[in-house]
C-alpha positions as CSV (number, residue, x, y, z in Angstrom):
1,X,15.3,-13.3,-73.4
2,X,18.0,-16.0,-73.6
3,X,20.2,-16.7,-70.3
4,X,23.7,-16.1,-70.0
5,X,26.1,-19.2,-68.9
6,X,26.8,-18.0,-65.0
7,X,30.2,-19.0,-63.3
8,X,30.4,-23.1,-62.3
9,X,31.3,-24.0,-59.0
10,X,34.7,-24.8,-60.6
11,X,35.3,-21.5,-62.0
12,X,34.1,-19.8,-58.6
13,X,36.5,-21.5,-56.6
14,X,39.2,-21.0,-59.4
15,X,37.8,-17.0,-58.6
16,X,38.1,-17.3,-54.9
17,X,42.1,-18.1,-55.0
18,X,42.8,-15.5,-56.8
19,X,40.9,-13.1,-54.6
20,X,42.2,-14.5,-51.8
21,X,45.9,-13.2,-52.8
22,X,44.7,-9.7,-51.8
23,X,42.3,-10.5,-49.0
24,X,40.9,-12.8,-47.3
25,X,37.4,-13.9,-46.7
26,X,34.7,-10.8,-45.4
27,X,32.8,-11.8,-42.1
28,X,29.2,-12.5,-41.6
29,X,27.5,-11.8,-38.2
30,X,24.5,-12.9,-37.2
31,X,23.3,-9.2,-35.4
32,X,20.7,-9.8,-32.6
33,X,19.3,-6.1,-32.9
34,X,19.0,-6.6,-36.7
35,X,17.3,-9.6,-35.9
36,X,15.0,-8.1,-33.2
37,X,14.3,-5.2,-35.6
38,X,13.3,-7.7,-38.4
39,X,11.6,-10.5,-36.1
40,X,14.1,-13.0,-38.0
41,X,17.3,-14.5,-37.6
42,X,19.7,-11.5,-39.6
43,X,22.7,-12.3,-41.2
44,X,25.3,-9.4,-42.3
45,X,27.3,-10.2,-44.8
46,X,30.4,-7.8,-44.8
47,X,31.5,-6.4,-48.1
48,X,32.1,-3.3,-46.5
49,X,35.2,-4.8,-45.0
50,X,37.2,-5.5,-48.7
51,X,40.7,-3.3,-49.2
52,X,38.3,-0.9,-51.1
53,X,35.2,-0.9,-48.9
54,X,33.3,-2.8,-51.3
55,X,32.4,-6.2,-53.0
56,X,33.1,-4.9,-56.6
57,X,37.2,-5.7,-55.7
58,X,36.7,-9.1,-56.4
59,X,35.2,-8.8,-60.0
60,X,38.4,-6.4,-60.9
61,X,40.8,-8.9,-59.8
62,X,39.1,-11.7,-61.8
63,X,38.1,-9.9,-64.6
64,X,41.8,-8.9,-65.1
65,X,43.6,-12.5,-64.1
66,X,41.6,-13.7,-66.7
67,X,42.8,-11.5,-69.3
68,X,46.7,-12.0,-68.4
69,X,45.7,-15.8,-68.0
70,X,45.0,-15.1,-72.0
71,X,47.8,-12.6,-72.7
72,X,45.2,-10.3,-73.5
73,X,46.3,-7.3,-70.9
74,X,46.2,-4.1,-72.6
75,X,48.4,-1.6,-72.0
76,X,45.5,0.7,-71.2
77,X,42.0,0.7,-69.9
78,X,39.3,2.8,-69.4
79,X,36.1,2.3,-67.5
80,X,32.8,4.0,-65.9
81,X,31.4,4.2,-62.9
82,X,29.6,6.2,-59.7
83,X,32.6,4.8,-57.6
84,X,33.4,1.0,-56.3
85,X,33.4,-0.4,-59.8
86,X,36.4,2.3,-60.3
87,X,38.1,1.3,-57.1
88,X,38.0,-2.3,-58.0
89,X,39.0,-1.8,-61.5
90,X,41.8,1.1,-60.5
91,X,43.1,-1.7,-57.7
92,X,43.6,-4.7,-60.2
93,X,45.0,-2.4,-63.0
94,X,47.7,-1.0,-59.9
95,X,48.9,-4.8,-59.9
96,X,49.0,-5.8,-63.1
97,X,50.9,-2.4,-64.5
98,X,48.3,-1.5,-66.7
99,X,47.0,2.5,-66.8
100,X,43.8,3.0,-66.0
101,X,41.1,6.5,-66.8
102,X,38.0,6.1,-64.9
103,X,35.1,8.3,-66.3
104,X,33.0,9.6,-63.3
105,X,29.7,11.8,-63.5
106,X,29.8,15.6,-62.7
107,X,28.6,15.6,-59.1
108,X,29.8,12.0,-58.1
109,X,31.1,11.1,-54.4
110,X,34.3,13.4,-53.6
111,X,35.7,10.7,-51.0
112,X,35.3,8.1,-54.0
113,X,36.8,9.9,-56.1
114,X,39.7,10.5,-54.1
115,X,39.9,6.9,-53.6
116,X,40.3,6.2,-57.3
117,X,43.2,8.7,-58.0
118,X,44.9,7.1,-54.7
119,X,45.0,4.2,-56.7
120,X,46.7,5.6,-59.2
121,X,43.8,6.1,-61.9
122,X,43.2,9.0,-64.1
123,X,39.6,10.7,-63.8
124,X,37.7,12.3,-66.0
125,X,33.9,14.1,-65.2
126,X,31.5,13.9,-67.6
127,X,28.1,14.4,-68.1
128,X,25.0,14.1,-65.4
129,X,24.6,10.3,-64.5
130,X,26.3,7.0,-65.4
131,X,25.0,6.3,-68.3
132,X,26.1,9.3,-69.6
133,X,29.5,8.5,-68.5
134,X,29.5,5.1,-69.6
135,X,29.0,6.7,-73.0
136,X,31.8,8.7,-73.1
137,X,33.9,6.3,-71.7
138,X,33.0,3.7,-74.9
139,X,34.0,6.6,-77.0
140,X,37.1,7.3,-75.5
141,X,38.0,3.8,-75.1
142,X,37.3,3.5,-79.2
143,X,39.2,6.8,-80.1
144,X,42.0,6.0,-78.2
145,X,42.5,2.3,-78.4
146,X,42.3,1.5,-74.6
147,X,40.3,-1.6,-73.3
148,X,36.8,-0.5,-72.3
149,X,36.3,-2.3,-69.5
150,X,32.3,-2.8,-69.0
151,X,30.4,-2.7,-65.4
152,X,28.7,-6.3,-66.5
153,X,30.8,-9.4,-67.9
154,X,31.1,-12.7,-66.9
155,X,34.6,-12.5,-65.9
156,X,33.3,-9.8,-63.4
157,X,30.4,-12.4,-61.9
158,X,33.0,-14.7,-61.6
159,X,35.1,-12.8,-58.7
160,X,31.8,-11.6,-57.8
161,X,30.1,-14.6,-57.3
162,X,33.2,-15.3,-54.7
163,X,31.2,-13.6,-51.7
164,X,28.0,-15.2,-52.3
165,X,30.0,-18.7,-52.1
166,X,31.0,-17.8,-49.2
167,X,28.2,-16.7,-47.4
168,X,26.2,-19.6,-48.8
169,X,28.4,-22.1,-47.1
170,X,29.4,-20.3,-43.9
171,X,25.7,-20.1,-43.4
172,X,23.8,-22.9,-45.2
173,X,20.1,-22.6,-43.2
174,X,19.9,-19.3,-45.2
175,X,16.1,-18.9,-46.7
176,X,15.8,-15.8,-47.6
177,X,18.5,-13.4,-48.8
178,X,18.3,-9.5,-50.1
179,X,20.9,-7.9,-52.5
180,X,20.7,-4.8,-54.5
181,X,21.1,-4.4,-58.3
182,X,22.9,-1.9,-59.7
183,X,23.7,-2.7,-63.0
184,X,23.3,-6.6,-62.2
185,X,27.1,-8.2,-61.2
186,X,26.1,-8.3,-57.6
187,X,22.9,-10.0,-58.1
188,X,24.2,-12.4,-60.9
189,X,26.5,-13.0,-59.0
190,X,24.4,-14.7,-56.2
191,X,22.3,-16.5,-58.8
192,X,25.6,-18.2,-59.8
193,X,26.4,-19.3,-56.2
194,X,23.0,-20.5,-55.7
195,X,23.2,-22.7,-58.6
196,X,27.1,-23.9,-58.3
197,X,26.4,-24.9,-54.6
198,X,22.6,-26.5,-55.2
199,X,21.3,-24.3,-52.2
200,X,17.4,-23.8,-52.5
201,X,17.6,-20.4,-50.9
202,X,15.3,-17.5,-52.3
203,X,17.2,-14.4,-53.7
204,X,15.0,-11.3,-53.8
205,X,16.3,-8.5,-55.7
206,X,16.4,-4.9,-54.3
207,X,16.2,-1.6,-56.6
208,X,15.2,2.2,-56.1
209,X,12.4,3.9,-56.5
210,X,14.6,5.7,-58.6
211,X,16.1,4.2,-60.8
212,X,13.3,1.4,-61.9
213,X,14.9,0.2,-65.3
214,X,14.9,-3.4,-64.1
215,X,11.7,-4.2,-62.8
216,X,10.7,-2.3,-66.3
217,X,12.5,-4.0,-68.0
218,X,11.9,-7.7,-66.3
219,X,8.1,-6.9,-66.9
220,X,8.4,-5.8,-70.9
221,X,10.5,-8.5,-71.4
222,X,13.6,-6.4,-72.9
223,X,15.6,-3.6,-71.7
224,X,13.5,-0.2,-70.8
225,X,15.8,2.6,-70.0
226,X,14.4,4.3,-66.7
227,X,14.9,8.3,-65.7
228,X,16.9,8.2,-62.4
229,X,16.3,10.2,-59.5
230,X,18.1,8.3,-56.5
231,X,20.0,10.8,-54.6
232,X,21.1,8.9,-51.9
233,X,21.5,5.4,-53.9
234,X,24.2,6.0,-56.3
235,X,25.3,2.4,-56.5
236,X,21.9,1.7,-57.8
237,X,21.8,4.6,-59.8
238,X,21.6,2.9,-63.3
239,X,19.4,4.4,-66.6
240,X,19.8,1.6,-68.3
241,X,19.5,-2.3,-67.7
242,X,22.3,-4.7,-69.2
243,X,21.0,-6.7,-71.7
244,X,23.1,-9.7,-70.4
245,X,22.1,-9.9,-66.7
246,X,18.5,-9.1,-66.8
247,X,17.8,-12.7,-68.4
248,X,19.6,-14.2,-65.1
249,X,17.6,-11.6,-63.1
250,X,14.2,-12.4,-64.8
251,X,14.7,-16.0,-64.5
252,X,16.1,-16.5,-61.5
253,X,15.2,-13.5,-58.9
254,X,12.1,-14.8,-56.5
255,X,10.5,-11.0,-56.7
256,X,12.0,-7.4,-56.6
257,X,11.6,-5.2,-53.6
258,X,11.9,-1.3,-54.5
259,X,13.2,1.2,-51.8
260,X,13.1,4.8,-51.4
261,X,15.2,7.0,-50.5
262,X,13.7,7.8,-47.5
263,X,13.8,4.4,-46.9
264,X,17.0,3.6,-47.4
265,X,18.5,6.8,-45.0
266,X,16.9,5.1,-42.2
267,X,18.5,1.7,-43.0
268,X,21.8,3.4,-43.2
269,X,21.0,4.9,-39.4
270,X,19.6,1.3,-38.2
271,X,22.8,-0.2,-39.4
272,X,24.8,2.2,-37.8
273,X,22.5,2.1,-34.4
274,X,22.4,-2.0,-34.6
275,X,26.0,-2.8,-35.7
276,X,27.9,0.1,-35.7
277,X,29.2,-0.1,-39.5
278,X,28.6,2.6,-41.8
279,X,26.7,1.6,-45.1
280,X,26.2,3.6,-48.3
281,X,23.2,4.1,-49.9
282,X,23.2,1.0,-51.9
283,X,24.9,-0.1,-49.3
284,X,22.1,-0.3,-47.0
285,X,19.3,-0.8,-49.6
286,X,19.3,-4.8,-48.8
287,X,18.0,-3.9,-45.2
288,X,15.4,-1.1,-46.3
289,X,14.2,-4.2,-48.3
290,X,13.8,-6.3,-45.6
291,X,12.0,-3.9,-43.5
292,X,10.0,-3.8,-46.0
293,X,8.7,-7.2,-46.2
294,X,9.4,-7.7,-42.4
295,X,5.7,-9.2,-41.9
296,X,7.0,-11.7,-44.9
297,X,9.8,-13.0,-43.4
298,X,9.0,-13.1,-39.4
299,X,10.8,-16.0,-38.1
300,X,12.9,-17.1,-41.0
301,X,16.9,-16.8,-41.3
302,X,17.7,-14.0,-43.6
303,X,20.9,-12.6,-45.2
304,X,21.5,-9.3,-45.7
305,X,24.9,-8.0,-48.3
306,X,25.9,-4.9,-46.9
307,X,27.8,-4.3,-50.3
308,X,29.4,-1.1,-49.1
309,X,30.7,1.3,-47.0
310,X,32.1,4.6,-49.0
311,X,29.5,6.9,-48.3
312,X,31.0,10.6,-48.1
313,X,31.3,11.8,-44.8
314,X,29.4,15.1,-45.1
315,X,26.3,12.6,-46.2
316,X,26.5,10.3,-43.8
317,X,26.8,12.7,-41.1
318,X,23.2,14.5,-42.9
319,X,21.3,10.8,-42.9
320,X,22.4,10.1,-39.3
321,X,21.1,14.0,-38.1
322,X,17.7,13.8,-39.8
């Protein structure tokens, strides 16, 4: 596997402005009954507090500066996703007068959904998971000319890498941080921080039980797709690895944690019960990772990405009642 060039601190900061046109920087808290709970000093970093409830804003409003930067904006695009990606990519097509079809699996969150056509994009349901969506986006993308738009890209790590940035310097004594992978941007995207700023902290990588095709495909060495299974963990819901992130990932993650379900419905309740904020599945998979390796990281300073928040209400309400 050959690396991919990640995002210089240069190009991160170029990334940040133009995020910061929208929004401004998310919080992090140190929570003292996270911390308690973990035996550590806990860090919350708050991507649940974006315009969309999510981090993956910040790579949609780089991903498409960059392209009018180039006079490359299409008049059309289409993308895939389970729901943030969408958001993100339905926001920055909003503001730059480009349409936008998101392609969405049958069964995919109704409140996300609802927040993609609010934004003004077209939806279309196909097929059982994201892959399969993913497909048939790429295909209607190449029939009809629009700009596929993929869920990985460097332009996307870019904006992405933004919150990591920040988090690294608003809380430099970091050691230890936890961040889910769905199909990598997120966890690229703190590699790329962690380089750009020299910071020695560890980045552990946090995936599902079901949906494994990362740590498969870190051990073969190439990408092994992966059945998926996740029902509460749609953000990490991915078949299929992406051939460009997993050499960042193999190289530069310290060790993968994987997380249950069960797991991860009782970090969505502990991070309701601690801090109040309501976390998605993948949301709330760094913490279920934690807990997880609690005995490993007693009395360190941790960091926690709570990427998001849009967990549909008649969910939420189930994990906080069982």
């Amino acid at each position: 596997m050959q690396a991919i060039s990640l995002p210089s601190l240069t190009e991160i900061e170029a990334a940040s402005r133009i995020v910061y046109r929208e929004f401004q920087a998310t919080p992090q808290y140190r929570w003292q009954l996270l911390g308690e709970r973990l035996g550590a000093e806990c860090w919350l970093k708050h991507e649940n507090h974006t315009p969309v409830g999510a981090f993956k804003i910040r790579g949609g409003l780089s991903y498409f500066a960059q392209m009018a930067a180039r006079g490359t904006l299409p008049a059309q695009v289409i993308s895939a996703t389970r729901g943030n990606h969408g958001q993100s990519i339905a926001w920055a097509a909003r503001s730059h007068g480009v349409r936008c079809t998101i392609v969405v699996p049958h069964g995919n969150s109704v409140e996300k959904n609802m927040a993609m056509r609010s934004l003004g994009a077209e939806l279309i349901e196909h097929g059982d998971d994201f892959q399969s969506a993913r497909e048939h986006a790429m295909a209607l993308a190449e029939h009809s000319g629009a700009h596929m738009v993929p869920s990985y890209h460097p332009d996307l790590v870019s904006g992405v890498s933004t919150y990591w940035w920040e988090f690294l310097r608003a809380v430099p004594h970091l050691q230890t941080v936890y961040v889910p992978i769905g199909l990598g941007s997120g966890a690229c995207a703190a590699v790329a921080a962690k380089l750009a700023l020299q910071h020695p902290v560890r980045i552990v990588g946090v995936i599902s039980t079901g949906a494994t095709t990362y740590r498969d495909s870190i051990a073969a060495g190439e990408v092994v797709e992966a059945v998926v299974s996740t029902e509460i963990a749609d953000g990490m819901a991915v078949r299929r690895a992406d051939p460009m992130a997993l050499p960042v990932l193999h190289q530069h993650l310290d060790h993968l944690v994987a997380v249950s379900d069960d797991e991860v419905r009782d970090a969505m309740r502990c991070l309701f019960t601690d801090t109040h904020n309501v976390a998605e599945g993948a949301g709330a998979a760094a913490l279920a990772a934690a807990l997880q390796e609690r005995e490993l990281i007693a009395g360190q300073t941790i960091g926690l990405a709570l990427t998001g928040g849009n967990v549909d209400a008649a969910v939420f309400s189930q994990v906080l009642g069982s």
